[in-house]
KOLKOL-809604 format. One record per atom (N, C-alpha, C): residue in one letter; chain; atom name; x, y, z. Coordinates in nm, 3 decimals, always signed. Atoms other than C-alpha are relative to their C-alpha. Layout:
nukol code=A | unit=A | site=CA | u=X | v=Y | w=Z
...
***
This chain:
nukol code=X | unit=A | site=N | u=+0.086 | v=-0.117 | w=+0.000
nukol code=X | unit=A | site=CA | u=+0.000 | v=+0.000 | w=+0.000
nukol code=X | unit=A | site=C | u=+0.090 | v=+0.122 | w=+0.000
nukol code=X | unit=A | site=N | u=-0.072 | v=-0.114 | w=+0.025
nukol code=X | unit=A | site=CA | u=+0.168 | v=+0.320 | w=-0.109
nukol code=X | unit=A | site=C | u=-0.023 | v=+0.132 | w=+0.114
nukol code=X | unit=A | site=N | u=+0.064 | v=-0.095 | w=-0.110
nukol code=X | unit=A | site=CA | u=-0.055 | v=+0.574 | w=+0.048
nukol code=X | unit=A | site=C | u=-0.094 | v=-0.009 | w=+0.103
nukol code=X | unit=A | site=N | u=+0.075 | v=-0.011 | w=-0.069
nukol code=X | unit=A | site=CA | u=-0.280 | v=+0.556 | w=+0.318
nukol code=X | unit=A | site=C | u=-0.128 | v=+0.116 | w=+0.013
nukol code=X | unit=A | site=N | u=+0.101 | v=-0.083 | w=+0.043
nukol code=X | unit=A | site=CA | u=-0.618 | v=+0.681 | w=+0.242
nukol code=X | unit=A | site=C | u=-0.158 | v=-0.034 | w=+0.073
nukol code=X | unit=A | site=N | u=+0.096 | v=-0.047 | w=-0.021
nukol code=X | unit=A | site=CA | u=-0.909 | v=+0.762 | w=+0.428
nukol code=X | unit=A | site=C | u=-0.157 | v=+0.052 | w=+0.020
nukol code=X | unit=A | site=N | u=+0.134 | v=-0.056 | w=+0.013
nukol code=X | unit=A | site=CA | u=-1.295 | v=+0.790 | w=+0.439
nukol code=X | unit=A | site=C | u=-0.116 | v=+0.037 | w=+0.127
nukol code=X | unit=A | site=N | u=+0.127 | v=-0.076 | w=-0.054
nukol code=X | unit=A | site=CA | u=-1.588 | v=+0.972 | w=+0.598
nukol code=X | unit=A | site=C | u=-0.132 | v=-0.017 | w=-0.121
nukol code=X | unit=A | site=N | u=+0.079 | v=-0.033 | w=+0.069
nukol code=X | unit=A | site=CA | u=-1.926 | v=+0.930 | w=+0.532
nukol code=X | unit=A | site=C | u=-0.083 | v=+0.120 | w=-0.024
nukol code=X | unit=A | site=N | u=+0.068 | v=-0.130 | w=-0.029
nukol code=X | unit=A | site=CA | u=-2.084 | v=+1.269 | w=+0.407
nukol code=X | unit=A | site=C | u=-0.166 | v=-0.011 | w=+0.035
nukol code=X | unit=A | site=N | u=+0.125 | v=-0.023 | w=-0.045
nukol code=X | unit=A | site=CA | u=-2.415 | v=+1.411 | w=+0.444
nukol code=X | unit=A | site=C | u=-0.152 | v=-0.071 | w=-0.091
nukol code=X | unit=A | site=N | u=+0.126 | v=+0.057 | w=+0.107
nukol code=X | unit=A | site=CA | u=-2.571 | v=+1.297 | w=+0.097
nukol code=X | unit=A | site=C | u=+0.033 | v=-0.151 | w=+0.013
nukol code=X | unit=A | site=N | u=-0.049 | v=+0.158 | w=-0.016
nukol code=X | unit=A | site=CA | u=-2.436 | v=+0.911 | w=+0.221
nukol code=X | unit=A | site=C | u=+0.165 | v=-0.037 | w=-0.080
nukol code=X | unit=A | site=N | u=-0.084 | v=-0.017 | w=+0.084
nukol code=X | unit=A | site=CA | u=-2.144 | v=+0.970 | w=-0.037
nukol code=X | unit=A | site=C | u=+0.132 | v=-0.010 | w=+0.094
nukol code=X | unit=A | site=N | u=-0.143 | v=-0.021 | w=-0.079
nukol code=X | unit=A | site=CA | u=-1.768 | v=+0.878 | w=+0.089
nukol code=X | unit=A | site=C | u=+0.099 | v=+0.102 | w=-0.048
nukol code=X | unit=A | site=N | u=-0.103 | v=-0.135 | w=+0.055
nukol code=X | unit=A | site=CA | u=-1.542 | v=+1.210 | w=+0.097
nukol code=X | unit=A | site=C | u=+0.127 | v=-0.071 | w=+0.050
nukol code=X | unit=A | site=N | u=-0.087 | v=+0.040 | w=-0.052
nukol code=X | unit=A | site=CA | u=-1.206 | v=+1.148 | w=+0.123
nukol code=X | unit=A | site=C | u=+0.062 | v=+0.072 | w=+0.127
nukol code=X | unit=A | site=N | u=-0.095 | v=-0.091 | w=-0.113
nukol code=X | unit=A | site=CA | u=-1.022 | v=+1.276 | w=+0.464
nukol code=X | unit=A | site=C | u=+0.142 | v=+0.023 | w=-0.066
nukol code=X | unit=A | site=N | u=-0.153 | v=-0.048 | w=+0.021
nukol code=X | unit=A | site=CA | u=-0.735 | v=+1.457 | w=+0.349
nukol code=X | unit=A | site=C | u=+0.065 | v=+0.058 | w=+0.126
nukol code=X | unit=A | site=N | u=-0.059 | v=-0.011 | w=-0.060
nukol code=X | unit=A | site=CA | u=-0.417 | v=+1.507 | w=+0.565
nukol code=X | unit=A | site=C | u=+0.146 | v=-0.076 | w=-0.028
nukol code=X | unit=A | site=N | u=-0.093 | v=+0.098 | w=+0.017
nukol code=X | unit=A | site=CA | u=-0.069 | v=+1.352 | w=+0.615
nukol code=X | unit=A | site=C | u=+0.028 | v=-0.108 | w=+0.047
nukol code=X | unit=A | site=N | u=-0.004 | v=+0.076 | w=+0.016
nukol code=X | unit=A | site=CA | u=+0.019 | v=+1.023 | w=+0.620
nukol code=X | unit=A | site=C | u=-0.013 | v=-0.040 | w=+0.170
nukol code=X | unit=A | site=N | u=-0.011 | v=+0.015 | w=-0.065
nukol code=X | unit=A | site=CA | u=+0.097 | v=+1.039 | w=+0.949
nukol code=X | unit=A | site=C | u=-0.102 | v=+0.021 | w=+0.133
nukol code=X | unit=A | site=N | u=+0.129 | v=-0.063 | w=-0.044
nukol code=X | unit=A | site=CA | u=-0.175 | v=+1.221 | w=+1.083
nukol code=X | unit=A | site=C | u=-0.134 | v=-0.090 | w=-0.041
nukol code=X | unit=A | site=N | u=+0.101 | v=+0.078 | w=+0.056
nukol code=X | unit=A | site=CA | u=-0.406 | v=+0.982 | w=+0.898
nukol code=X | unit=A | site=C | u=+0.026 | v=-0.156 | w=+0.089
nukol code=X | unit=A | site=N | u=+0.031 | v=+0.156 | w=-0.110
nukol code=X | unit=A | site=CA | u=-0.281 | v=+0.634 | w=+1.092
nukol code=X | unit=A | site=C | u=-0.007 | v=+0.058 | w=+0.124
nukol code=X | unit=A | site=N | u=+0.042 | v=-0.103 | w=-0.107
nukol code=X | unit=A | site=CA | u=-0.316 | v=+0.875 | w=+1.380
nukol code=X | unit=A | site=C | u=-0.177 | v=-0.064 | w=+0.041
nukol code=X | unit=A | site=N | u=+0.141 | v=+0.021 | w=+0.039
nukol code=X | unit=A | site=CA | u=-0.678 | v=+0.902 | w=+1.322
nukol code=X | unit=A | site=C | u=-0.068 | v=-0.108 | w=-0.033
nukol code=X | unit=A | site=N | u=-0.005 | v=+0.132 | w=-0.012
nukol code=X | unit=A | site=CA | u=-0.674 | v=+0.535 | w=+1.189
nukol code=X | unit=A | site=C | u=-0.057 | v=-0.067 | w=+0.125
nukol code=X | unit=A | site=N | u=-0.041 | v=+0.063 | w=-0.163
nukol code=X | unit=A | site=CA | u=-0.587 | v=+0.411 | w=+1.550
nukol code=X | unit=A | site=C | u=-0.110 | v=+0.015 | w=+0.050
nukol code=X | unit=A | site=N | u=+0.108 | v=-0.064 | w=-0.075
nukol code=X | unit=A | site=CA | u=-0.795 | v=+0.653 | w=+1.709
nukol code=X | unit=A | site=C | u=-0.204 | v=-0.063 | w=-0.054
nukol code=X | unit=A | site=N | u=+0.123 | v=+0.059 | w=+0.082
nukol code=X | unit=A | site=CA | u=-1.116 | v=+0.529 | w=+1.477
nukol code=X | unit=A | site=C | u=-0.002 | v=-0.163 | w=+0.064
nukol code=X | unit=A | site=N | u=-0.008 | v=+0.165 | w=-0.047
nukol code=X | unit=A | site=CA | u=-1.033 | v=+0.147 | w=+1.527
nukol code=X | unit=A | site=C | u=-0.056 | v=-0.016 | w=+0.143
nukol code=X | unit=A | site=N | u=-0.005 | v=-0.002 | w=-0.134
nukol code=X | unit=A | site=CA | u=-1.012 | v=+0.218 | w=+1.939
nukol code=X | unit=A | site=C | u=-0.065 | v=-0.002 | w=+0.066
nukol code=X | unit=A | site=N | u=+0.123 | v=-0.090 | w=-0.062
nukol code=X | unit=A | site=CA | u=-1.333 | v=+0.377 | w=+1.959
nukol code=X | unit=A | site=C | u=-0.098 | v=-0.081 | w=-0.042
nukol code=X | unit=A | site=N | u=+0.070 | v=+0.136 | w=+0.042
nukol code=X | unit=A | site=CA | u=-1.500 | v=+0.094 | w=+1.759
nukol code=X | unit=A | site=C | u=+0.059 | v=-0.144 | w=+0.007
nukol code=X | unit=A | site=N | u=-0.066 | v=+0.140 | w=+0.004
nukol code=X | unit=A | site=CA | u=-1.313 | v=-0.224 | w=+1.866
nukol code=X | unit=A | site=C | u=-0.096 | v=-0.100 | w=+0.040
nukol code=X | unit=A | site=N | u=+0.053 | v=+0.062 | w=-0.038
nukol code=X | unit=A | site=CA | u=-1.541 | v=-0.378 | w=+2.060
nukol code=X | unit=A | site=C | u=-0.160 | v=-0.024 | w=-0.101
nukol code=X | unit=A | site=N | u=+0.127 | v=+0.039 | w=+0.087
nukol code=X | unit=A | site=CA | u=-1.835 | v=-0.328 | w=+1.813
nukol code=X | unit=A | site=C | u=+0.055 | v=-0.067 | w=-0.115
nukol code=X | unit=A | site=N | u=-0.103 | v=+0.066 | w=+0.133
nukol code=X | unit=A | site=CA | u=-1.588 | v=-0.427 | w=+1.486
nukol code=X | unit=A | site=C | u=+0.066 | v=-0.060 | w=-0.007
nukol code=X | unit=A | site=N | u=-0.083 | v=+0.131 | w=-0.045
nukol code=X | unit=A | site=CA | u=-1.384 | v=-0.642 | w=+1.654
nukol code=X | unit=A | site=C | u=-0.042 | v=-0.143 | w=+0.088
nukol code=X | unit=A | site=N | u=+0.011 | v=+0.072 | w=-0.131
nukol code=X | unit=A | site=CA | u=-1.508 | v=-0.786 | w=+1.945
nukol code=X | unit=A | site=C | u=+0.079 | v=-0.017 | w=+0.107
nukol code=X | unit=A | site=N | u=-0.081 | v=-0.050 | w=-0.081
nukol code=X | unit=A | site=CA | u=-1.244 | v=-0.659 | w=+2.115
nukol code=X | unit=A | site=C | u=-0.015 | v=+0.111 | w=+0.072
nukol code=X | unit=A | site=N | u=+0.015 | v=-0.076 | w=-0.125
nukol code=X | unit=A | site=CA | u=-1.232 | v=-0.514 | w=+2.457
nukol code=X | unit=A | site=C | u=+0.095 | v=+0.103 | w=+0.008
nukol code=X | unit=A | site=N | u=-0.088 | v=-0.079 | w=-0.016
nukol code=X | unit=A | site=CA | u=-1.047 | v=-0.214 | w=+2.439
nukol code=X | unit=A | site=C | u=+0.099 | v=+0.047 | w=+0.153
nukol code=X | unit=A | site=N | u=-0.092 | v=-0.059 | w=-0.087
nukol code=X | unit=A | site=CA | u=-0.776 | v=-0.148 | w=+2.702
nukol code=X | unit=A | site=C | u=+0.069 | v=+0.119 | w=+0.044
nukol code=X | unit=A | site=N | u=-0.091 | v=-0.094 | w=+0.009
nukol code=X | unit=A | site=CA | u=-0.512 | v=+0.081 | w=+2.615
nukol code=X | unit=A | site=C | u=+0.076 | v=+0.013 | w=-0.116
nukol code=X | unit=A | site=N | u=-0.064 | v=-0.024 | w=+0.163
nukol code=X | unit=A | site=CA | u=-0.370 | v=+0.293 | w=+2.377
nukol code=X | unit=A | site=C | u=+0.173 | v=+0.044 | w=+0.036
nukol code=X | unit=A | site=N | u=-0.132 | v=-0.046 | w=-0.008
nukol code=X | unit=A | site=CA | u=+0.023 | v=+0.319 | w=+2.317
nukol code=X | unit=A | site=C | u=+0.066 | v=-0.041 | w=+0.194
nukol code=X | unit=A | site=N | u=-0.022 | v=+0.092 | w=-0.093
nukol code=X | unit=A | site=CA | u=+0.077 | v=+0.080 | w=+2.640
nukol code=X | unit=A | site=C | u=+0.157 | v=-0.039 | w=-0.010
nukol code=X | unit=A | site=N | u=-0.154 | v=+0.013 | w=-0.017
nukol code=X | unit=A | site=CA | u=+0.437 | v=+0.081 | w=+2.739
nukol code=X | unit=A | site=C | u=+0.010 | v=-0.130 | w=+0.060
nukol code=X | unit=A | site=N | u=+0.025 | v=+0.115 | w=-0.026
nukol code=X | unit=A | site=CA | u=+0.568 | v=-0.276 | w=+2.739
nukol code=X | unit=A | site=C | u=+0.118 | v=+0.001 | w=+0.117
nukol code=X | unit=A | site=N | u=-0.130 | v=-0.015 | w=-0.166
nukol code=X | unit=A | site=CA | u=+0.853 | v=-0.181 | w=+3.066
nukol code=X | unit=A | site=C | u=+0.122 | v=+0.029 | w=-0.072
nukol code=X | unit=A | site=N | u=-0.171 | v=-0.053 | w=+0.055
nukol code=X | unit=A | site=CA | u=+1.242 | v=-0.129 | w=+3.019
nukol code=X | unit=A | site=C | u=+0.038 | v=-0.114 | w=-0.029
nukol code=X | unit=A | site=N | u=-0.047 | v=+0.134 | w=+0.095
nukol code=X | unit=A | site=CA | u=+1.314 | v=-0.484 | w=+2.919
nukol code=X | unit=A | site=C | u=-0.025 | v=-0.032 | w=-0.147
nukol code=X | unit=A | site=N | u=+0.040 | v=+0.017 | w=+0.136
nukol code=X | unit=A | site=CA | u=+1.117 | v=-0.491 | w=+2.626
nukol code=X | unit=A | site=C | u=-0.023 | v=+0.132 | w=-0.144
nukol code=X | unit=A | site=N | u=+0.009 | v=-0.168 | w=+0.069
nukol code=X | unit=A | site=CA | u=+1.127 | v=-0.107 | w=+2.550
nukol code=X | unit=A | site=C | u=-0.083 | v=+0.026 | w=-0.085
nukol code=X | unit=A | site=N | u=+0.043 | v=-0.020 | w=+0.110
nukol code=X | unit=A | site=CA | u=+0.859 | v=-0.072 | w=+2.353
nukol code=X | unit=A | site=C | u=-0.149 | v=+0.094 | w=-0.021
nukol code=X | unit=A | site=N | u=+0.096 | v=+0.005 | w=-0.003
nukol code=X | unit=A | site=CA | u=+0.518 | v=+0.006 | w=+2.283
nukol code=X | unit=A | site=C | u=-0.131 | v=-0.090 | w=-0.065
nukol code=X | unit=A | site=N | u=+0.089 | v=+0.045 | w=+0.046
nukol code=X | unit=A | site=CA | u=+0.186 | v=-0.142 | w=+2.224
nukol code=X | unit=A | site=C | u=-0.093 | v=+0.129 | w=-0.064
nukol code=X | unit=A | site=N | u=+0.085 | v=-0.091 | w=+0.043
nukol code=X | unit=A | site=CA | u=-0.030 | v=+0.055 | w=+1.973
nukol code=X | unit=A | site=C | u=-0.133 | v=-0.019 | w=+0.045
nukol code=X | unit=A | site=N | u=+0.145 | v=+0.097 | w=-0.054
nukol code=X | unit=A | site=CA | u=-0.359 | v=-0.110 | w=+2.104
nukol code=X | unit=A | site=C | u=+0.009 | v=-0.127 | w=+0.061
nukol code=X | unit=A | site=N | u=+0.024 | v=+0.149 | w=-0.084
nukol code=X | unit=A | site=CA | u=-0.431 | v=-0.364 | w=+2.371
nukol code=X | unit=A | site=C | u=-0.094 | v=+0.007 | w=+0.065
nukol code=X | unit=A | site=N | u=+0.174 | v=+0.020 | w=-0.048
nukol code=X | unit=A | site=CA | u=-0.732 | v=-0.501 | w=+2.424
nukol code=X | unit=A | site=C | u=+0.002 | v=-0.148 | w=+0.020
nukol code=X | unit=A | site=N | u=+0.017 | v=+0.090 | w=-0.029
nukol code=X | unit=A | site=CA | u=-0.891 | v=-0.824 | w=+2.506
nukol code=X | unit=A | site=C | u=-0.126 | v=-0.061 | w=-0.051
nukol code=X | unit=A | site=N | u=+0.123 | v=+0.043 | w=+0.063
nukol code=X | unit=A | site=CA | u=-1.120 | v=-1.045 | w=+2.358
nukol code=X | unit=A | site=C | u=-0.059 | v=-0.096 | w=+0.111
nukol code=X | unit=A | site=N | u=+0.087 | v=+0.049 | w=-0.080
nukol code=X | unit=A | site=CA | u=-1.417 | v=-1.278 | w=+2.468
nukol code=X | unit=A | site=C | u=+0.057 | v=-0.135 | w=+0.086
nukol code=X | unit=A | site=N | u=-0.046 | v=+0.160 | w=-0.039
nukol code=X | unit=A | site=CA | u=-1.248 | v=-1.551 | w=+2.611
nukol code=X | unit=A | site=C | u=+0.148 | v=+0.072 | w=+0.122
nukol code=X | unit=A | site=N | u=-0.061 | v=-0.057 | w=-0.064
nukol code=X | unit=A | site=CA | u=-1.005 | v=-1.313 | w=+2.799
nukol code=X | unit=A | site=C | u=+0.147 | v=+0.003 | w=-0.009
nukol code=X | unit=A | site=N | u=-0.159 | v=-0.010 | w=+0.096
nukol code=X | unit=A | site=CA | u=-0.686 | v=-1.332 | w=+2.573
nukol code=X | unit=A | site=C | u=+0.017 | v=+0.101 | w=-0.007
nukol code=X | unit=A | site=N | u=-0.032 | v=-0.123 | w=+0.066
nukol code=X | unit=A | site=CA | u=-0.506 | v=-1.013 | w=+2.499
nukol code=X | unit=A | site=C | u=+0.019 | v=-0.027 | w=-0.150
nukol code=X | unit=A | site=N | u=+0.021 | v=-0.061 | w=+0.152
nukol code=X | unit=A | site=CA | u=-0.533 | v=-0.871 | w=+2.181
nukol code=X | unit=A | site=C | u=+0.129 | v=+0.090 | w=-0.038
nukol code=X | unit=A | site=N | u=-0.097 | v=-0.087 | w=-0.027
nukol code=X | unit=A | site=CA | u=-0.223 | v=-0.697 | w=+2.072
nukol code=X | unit=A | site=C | u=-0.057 | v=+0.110 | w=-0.184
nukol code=X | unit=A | site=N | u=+0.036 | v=-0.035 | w=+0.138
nukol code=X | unit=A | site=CA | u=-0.322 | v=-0.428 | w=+1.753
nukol code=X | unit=A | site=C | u=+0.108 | v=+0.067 | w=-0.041
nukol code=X | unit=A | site=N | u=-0.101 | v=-0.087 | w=+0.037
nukol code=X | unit=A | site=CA | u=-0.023 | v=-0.275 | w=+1.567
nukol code=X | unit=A | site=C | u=-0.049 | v=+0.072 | w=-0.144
nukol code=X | unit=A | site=N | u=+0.048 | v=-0.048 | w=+0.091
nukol code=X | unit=A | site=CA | u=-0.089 | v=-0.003 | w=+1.330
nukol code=X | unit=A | site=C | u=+0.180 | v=+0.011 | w=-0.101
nukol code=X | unit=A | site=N | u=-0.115 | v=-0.042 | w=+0.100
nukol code=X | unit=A | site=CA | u=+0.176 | v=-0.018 | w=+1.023
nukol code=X | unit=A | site=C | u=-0.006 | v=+0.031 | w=-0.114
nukol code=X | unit=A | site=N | u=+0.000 | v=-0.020 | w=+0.130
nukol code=X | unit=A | site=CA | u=+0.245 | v=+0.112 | w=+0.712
nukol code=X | unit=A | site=C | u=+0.124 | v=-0.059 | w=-0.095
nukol code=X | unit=A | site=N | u=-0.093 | v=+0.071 | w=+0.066
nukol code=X | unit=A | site=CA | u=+0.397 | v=-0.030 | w=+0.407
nukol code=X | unit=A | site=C | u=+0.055 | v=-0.167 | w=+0.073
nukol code=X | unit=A | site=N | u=-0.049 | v=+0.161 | w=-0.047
nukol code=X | unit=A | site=CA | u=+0.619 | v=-0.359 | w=+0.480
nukol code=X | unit=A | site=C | u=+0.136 | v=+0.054 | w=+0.093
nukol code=X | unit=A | site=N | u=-0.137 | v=-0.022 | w=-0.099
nukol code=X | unit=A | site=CA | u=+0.871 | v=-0.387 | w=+0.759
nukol code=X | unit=A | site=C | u=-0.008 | v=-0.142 | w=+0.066
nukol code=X | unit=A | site=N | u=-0.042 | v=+0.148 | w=+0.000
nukol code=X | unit=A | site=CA | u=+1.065 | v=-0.691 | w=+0.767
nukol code=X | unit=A | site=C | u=+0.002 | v=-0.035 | w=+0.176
nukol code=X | unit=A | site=N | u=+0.019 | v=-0.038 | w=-0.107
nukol code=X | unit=A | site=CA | u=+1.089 | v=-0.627 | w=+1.144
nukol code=X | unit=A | site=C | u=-0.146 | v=-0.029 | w=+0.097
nukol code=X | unit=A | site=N | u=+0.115 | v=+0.006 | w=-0.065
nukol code=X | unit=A | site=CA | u=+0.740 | v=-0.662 | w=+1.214
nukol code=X | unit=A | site=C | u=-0.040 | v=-0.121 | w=+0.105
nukol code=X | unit=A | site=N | u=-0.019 | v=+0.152 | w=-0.055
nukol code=X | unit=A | site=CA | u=+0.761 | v=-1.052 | w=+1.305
nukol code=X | unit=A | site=C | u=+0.041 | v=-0.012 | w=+0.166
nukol code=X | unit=A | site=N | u=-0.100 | v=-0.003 | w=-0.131
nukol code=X | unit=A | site=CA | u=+1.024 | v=-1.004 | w=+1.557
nukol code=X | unit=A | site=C | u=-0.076 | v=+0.094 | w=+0.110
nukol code=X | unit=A | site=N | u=+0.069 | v=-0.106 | w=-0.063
nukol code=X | unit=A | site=CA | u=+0.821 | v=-0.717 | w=+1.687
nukol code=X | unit=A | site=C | u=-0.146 | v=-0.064 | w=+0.096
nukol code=X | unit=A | site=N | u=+0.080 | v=+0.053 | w=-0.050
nukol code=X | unit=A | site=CA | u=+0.528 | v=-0.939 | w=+1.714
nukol code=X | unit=A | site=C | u=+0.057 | v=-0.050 | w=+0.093
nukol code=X | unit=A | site=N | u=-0.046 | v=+0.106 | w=-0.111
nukol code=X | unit=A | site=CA | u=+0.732 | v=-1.248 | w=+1.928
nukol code=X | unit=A | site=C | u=+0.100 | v=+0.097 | w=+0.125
nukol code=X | unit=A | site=N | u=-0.041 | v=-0.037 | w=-0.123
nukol code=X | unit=A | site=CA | u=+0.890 | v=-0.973 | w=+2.165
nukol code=X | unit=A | site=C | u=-0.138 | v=+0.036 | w=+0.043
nukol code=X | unit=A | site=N | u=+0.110 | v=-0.012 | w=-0.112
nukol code=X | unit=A | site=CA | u=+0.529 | v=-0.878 | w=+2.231
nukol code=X | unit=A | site=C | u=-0.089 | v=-0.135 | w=+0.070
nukol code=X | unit=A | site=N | u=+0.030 | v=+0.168 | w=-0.064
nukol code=X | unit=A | site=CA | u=+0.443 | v=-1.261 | w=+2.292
nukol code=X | unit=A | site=C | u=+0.082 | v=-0.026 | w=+0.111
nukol code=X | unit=A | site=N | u=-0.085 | v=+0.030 | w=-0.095
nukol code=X | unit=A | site=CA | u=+0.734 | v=-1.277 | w=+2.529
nukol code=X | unit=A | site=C | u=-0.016 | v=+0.122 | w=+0.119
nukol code=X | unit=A | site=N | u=+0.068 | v=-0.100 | w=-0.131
nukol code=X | unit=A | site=CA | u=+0.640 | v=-0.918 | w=+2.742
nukol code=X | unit=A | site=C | u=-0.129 | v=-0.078 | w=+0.032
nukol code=X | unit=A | site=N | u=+0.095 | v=+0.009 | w=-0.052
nukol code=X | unit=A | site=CA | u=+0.278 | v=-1.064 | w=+2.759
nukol code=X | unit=A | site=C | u=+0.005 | v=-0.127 | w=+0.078
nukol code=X | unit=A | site=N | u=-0.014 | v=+0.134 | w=-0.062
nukol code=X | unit=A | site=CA | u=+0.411 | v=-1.408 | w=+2.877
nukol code=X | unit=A | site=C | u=+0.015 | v=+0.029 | w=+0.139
nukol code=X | unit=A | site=N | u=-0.048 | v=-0.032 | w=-0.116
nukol code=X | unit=A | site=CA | u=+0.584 | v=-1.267 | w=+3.146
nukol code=X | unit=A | site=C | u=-0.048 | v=+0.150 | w=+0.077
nukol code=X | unit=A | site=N | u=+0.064 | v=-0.119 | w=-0.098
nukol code=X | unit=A | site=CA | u=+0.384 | v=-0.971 | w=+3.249
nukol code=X | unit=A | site=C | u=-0.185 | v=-0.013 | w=+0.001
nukol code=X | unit=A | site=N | u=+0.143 | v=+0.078 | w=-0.010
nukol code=X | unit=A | site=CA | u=+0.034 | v=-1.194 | w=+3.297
nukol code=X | unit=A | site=C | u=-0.058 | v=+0.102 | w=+0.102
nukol code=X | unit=A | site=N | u=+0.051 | v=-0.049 | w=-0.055
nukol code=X | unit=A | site=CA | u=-0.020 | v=-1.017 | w=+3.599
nukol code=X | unit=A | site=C | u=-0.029 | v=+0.123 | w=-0.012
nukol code=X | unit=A | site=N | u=-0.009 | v=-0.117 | w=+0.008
nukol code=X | unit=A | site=CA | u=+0.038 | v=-0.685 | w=+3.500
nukol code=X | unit=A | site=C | u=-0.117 | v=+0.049 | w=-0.134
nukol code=X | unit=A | site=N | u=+0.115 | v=+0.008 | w=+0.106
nukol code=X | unit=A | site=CA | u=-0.237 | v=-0.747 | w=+3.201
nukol code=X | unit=A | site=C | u=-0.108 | v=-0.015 | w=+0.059
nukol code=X | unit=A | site=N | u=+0.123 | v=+0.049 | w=-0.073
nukol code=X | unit=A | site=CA | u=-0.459 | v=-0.881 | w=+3.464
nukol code=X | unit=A | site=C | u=-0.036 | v=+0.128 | w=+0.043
nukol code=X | unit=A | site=N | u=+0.081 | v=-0.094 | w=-0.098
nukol code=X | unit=A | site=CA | u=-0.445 | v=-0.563 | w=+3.696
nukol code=X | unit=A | site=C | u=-0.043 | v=+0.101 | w=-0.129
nukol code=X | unit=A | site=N | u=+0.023 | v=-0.118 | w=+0.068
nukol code=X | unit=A | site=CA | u=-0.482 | v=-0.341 | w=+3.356
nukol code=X | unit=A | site=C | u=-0.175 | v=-0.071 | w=-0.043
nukol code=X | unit=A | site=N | u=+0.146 | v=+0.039 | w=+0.008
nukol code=X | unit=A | site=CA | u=-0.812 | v=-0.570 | w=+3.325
nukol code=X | unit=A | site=C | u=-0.067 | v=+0.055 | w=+0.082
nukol code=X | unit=A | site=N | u=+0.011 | v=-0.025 | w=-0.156
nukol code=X | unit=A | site=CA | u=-0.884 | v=-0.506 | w=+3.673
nukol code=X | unit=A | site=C | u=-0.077 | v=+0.184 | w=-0.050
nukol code=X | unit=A | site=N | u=-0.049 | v=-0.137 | w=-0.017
nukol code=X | unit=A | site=CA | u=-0.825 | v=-0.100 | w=+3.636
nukol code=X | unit=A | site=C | u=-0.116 | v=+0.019 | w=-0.136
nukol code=X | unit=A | site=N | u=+0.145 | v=-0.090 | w=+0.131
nukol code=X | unit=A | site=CA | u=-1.054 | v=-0.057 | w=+3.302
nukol code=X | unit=A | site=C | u=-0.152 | v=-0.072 | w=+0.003
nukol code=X | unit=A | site=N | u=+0.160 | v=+0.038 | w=-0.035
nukol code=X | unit=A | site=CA | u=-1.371 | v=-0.308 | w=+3.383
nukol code=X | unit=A | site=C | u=+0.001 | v=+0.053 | w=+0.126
nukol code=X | unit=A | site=N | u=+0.034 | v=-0.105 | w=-0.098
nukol code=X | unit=A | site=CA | u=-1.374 | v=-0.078 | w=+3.703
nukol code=X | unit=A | site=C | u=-0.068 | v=+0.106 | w=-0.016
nukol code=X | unit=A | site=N | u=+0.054 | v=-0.130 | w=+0.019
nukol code=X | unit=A | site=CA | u=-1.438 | v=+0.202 | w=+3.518
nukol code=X | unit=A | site=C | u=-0.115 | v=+0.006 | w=-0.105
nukol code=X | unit=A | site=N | u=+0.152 | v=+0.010 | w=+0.061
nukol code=X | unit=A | site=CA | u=-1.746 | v=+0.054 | w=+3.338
nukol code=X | unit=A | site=C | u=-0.094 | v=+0.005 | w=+0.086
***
């Protein structure tokens, strides 16, 4: 995918495009997905941009949880990055070893339903 592109539905039902930059657009992406996960996914939204500690240095772009009470890990990317893989299995290895720390972030957001 070259560019990353965009829609809104207008007023006459018609899709306008959202213009902006690229960056600003998986921005907005994210933010869209986050706010509908649980209706479009079935995913339980958590947290956005979820720091995975100083061992694994990283971040999570979305973590949520689905019906069965698995985490969900969502990464927003563009284009191809060979990297991504590896990216995934260090976040398989933070969530292995930080079970509890997924639990209390369960804990901490079905509280605030």
């Amino acid at each position: 995918m070259s560019d990353l592109k965009m829609f809104r539905l207008g007023v006459d039902s018609r899709d306008v495009e959202v213009r902006g930059s690229t960056v600003a657009l998986e921005v907005e992406l994210q933010r869209r997905v986050e706010a509908g996960m649980e209706r479009m996914l079935g995913i339980r939204f958590l947290a956005s941009e979820y720091p995975t500690g100083p061992w694994h240095r990283g971040r999570v772009d979305s973590l949520g949880m689905d019906e069965n009470g698995s985490p969900v890990v969502v990464e927003f990317k563009k284009g191809s990055d060979s990297g991504v893989v590896s990216q995934a299995l260090s976040y398989l290895t933070w969530l292995k070893s930080s079970r509890l720390e997924f639990e209390a972030l369960v804990r901490a957001t079905t509280a605030d339903r």
